[in-house]
N, CA, C and O atoms as a GROMACS GRO file, in nm:
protein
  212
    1UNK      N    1   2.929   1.682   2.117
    1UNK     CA    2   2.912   1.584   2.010
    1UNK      C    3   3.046   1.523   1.975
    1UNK      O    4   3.148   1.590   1.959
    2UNK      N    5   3.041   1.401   1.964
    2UNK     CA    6   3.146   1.336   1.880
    2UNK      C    7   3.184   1.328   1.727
    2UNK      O    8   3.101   1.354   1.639
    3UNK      N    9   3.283   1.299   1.707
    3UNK     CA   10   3.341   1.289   1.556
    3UNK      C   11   3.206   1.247   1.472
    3UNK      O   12   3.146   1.307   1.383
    4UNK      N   13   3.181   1.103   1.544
    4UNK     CA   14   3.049   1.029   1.449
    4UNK      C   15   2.915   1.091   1.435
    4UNK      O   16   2.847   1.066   1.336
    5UNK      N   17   2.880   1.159   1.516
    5UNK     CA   18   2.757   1.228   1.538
    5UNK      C   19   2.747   1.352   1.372
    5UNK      O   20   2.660   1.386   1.291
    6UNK      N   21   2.898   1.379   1.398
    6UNK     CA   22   2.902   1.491   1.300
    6UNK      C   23   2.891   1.403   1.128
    6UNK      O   24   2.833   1.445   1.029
    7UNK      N   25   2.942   1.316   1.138
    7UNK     CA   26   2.972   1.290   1.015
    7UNK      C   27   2.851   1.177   0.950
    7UNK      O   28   2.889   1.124   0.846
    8UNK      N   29   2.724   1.139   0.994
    8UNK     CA   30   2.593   1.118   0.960
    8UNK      C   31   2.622   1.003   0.950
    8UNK      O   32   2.724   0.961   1.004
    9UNK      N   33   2.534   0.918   0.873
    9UNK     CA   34   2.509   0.783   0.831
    9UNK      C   35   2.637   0.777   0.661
    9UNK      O   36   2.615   0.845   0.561
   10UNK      N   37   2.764   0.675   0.675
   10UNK     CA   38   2.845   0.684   0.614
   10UNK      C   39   2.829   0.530   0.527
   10UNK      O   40   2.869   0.427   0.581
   11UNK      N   41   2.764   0.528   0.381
   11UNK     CA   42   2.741   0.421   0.330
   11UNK      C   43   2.858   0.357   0.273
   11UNK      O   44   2.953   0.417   0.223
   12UNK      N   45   2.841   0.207   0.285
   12UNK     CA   46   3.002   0.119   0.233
   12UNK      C   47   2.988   0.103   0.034
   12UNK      O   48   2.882   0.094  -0.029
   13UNK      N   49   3.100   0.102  -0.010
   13UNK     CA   50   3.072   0.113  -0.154
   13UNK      C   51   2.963  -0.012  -0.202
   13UNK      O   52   2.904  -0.023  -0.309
   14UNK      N   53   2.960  -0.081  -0.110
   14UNK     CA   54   2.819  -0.185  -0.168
   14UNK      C   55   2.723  -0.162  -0.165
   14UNK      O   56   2.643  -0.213  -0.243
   15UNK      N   57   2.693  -0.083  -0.082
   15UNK     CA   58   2.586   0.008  -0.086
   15UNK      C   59   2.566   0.115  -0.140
   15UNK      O   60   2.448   0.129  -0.172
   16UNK      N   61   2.643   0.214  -0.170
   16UNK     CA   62   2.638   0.287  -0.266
   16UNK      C   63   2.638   0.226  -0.424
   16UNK      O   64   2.570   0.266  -0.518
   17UNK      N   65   2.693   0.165  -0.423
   17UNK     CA   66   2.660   0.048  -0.560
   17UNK      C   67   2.513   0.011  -0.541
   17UNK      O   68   2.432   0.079  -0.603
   18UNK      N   69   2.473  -0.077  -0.473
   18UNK     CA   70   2.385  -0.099  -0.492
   18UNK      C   71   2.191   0.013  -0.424
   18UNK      O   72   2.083  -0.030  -0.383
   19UNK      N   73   2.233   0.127  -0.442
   19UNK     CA   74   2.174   0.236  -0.429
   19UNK      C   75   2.162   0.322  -0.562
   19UNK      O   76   2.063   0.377  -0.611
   20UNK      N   77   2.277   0.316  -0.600
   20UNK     CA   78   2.239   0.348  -0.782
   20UNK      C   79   2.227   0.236  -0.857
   20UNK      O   80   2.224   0.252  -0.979
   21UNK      N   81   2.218   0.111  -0.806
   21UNK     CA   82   2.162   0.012  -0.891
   21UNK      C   83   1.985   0.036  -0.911
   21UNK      O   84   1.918   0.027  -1.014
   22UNK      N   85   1.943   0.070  -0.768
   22UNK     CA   86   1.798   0.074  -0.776
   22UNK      C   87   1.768   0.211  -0.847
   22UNK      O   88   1.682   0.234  -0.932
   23UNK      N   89   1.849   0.286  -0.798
   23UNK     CA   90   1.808   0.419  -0.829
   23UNK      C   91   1.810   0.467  -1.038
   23UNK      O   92   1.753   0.569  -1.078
   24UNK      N   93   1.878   0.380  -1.124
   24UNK     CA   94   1.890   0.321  -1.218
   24UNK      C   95   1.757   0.199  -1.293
   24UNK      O   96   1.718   0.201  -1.410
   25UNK      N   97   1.728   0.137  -1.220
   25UNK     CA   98   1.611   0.082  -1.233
   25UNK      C   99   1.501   0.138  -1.198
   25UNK      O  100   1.413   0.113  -1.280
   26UNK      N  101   1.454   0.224  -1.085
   26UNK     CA  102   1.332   0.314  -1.083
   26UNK      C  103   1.334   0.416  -1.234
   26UNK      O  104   1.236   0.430  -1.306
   27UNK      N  105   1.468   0.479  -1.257
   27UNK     CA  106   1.454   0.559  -1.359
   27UNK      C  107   1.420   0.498  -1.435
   27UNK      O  108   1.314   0.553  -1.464
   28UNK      N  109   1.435   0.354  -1.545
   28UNK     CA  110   1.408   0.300  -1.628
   28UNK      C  111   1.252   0.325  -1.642
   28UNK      O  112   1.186   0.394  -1.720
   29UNK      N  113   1.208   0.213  -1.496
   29UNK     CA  114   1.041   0.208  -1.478
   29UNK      C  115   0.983   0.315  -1.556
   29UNK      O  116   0.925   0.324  -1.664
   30UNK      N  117   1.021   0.398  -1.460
   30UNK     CA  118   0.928   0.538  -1.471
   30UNK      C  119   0.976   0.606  -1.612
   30UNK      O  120   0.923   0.713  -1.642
   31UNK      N  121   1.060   0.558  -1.687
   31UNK     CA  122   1.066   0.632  -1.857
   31UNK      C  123   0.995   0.526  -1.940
   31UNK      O  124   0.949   0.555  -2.051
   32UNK      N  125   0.981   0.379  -1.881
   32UNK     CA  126   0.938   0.290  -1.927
   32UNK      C  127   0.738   0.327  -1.956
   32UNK      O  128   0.669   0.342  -2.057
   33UNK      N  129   0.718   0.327  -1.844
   33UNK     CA  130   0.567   0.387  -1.823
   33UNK      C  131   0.521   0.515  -1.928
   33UNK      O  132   0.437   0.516  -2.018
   34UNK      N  133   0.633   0.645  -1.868
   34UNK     CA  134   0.606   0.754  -1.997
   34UNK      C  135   0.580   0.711  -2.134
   34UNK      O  136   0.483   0.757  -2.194
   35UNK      N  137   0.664   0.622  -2.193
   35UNK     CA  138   0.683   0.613  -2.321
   35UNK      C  139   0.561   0.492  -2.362
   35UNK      O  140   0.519   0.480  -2.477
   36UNK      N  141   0.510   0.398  -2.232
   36UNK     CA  142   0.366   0.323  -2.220
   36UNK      C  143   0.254   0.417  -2.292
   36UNK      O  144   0.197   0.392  -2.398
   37UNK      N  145   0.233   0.559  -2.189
   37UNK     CA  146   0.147   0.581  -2.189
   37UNK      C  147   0.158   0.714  -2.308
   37UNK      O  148   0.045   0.747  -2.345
   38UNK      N  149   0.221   0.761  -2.346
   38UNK     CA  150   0.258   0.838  -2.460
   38UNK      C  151   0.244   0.770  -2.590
   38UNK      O  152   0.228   0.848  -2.684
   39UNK      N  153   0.247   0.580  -2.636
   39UNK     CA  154   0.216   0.507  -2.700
   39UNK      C  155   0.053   0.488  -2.707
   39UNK      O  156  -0.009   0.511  -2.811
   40UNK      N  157  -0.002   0.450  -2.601
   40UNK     CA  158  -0.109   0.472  -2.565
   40UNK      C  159  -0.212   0.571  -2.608
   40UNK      O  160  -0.321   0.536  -2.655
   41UNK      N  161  -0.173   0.706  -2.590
   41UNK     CA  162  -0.258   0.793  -2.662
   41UNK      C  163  -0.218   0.822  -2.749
   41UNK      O  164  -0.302   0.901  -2.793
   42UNK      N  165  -0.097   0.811  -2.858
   42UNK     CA  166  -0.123   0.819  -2.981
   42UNK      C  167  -0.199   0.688  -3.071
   42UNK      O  168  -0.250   0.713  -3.180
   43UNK      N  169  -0.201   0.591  -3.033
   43UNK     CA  170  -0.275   0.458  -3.102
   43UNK      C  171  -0.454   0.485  -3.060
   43UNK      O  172  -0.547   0.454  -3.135
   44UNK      N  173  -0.464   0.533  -2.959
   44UNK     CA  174  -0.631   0.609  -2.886
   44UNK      C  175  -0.665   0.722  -3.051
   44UNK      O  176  -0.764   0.715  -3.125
   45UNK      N  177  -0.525   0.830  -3.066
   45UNK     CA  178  -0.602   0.909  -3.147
   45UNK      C  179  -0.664   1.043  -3.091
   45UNK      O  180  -0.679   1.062  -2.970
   46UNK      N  181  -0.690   1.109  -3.161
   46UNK     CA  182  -0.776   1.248  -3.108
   46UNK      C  183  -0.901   1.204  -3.046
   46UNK      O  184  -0.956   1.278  -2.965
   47UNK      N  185  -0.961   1.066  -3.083
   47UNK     CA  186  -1.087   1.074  -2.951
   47UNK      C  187  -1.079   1.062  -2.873
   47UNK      O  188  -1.176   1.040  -2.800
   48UNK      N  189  -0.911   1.072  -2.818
   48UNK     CA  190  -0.926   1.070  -2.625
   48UNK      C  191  -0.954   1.193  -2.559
   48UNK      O  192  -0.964   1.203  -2.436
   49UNK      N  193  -0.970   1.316  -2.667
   49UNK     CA  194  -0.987   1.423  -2.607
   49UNK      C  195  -1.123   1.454  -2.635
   49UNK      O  196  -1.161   1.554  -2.574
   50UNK      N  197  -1.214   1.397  -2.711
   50UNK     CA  198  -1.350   1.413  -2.739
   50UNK      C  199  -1.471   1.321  -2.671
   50UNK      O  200  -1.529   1.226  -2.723
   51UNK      N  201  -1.492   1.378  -2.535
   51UNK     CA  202  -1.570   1.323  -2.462
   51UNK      C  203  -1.642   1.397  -2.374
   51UNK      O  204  -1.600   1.491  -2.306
   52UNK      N  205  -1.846   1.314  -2.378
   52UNK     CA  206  -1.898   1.403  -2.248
   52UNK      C  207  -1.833   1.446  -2.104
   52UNK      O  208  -1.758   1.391  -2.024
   53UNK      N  209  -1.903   1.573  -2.112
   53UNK     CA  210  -1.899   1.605  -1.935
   53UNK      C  211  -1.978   1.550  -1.860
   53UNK      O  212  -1.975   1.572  -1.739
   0.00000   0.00000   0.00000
């Protein structure tokens, strides 16, 4: 094996920049959604848990 083989896929700081750019925006989404749907069932109320089988 060569030097490169060993040392994997080596990202340029623009890419690493822009890898925690996304990775920064997925987190948002997805706390964005929690706090959706955590809004959601408190404005629903206790009858979201009172329903036929």
């Amino acid at each position: 094996m060569n030097q490169r083989d060993d040392e994997g896929i080596v990202l340029t700081e623009a890419q690493k920049k822009a890898r925690r750019s996304r990775s920064i925006a997925l987190a948002l989404v997805l706390a964005a959604l929690v706090v959706l749907f955590y809004v959601i069932t408190l404005v629903k109320g206790p009858g979201v848990l009172v329903r036929p089988l």
